[in-house]
C-alpha positions, 0 to 999 in steps of 0.5 A: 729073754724073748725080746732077745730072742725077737732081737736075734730073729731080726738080725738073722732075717735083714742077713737073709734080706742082703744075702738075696739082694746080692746078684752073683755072677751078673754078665756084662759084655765089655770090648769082646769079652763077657766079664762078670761081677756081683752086684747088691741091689737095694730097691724103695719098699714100695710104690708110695716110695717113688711119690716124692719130687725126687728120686734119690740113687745111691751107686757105690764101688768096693775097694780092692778086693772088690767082694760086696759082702763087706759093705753088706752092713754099711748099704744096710743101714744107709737104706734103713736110715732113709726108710726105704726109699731109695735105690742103691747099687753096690758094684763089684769087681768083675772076676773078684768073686768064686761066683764069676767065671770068666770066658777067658783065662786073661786076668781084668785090667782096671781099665775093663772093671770101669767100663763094666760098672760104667756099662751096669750102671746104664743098664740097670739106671736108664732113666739116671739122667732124668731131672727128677733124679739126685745121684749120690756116688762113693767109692772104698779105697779104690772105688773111690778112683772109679767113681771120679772115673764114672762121674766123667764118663756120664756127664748127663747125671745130676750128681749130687755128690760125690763120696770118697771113703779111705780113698786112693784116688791118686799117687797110691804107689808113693803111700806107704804100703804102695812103695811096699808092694809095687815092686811085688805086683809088678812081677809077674813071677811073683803074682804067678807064685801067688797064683800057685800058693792059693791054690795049694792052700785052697787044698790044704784048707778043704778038709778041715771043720768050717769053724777051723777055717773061719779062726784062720781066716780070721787071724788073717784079716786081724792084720787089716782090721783088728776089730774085724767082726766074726760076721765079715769073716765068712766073707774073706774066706771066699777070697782063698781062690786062686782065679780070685787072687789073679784078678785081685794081684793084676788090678793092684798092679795096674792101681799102683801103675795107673793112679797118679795124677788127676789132671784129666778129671779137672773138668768134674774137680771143677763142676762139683767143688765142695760136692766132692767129700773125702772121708780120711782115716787118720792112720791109712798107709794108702792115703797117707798124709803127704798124699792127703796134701796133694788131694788138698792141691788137686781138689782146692774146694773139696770137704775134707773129714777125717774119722775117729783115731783106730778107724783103719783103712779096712773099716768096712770089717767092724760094725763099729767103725761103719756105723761112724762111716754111714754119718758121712752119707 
């Protein structure tokens, strides 16, 4: 019994530990605008950590919505297994998170969220481009697609490799789900009605017992993965957010508008060839077989790996299935 208590100590100390390493509302000036986003910062334990001939980065994108707290367990355990002795950055989406208060109503474009990340990464790694540093950078979902867009944008960095997990990085509005929704997104009516409907459940949701709200949000989030963990569902609450929601609808609208080919990423297709490592799920309905196949055309010398039968494209919501994800860093 007390090494179970001890256990549960433990637990509840590494949460504390990620919750303070998540910067909320991080402000980056992109175009005119100030725009901003949480970032989870993981630093080397010590001084003694940074004595190895090289410096090991580890950059990572969320999918769509792009809240860090879902990968919380993921970066957790891929820094425990290094011992510490790593940097590592998870970069939110700006205006993805009840914490990012915009200094405009206007919803951010897909084109702003990369140039945010790509304007962070710079500053909080300036000495990225240094010959002692080795860059790994992975991205969710969507992520993926703007990691392939940041690796571009900093030719200068030794990226070690590239790691795409469940990934749309192409073709996302011919996937299942994407023909479902794109008419939908497109509507600017119907993002506005949804814009509304948030709002309203966000009043009905306010009086009722936190453990009420967390059994809702719950069931909701069973529809993307089934085995979500109770742990993750305090996070998907946070999404009952009408100016979140807004951000999230315009980016998928412009994911399912501008993600199609990669001609204009043959340069790093090219240089990084068998670096580039897509992580599949065999039942994704945003990266779907067909467009698999396209990926196999696009990037000929790419690794391919597909997870265990069950793993859905929402992974990062069970502990189970991210313990399988980390074995691919």
């Amino acid at each position: 019994m007390a090494l179970e208590h001890k256990h549960q100590r433990l637990i509840d100390q590494a949460a504390k530990d990620d919750r303070q390493a998540v910067v909320r509302g991080f402000k980056i000036k992109v175009g005119d605008r100030v725009l901003q986003a949480d970032v989870l910062n993981f630093k080397p334990k010590g001084e003694e950590s940074c004595a190895s001939d090289k410096r090991k980065v580890v950059i990572f994108f969320p999918g769509n919505p792009g809240l860090v707290d879902f990968y919380l367990t993921m970066l957790r355990q891929i820094y425990e297994r290094e011992n510490g002795n790593v940097w590592i950055s998870a970069i939110g989406h700006a205006g993805h998170s009840e914490y990012c208060h915009e200094t405009t109503k206007d919803p951010v474009s897909y084109a702003e969220q990369i140039a945010w990340k790509e304007a962070y990464i710079l500053q909080a790694y300036p000495w990225l481009h240094d010959e002692d540093v080795e860059c790994i950078i992975s991205g969710h979902s969507v992520g993926a697609r703007i990691g392939l867009e940041v690796v571009k944008r900093l030719p200068q960095v030794n990226f070690k490799q590239f790691i795409g997990l469940c990934p749309t990085v192409m073709n996302i509005a011919e996937s299942p789900n994407g023909k479902k929704v794109t008419s939908h997104l497109a509507s600017s009516w119907k993002r506005w009605l949804a814009f509304w409907a948030i709002r309203f459940l966000q009043i009905l949701l306010y009086p009722l017992p936190d453990f009420l709200k967390l059994y809702i949000a719950k069931r909701v989030m069973r529809n993307d993965s089934p085995l979500v963990d109770d742990y993750f569902v305090q996070f998907g609450l946070k999404l009952v957010n009408p100016d979140v929601i807004k951000n999230v609808l315009h980016m998928a609208n412009d994911e399912m508008r501008l993600i199609r080919d990669v001609s204009h990423l043959e340069g790093i297709i090219t240089t990084m060839k068998e670096r580039i490592v897509f992580v599949l799920s065999s039942n994704d309905k945003w990266c779907c077989n067909n467009i698999v196949s396209q990926m196999k055309v696009s990037f000929p010398e790419a690794q391919y790996r597909v997870l265990s039968d069950g793993v859905p494209h929402a992974f990062c919501l069970s502990h189970n299935h991210v313990e399988e994800v980390v074995a691919h860093f």
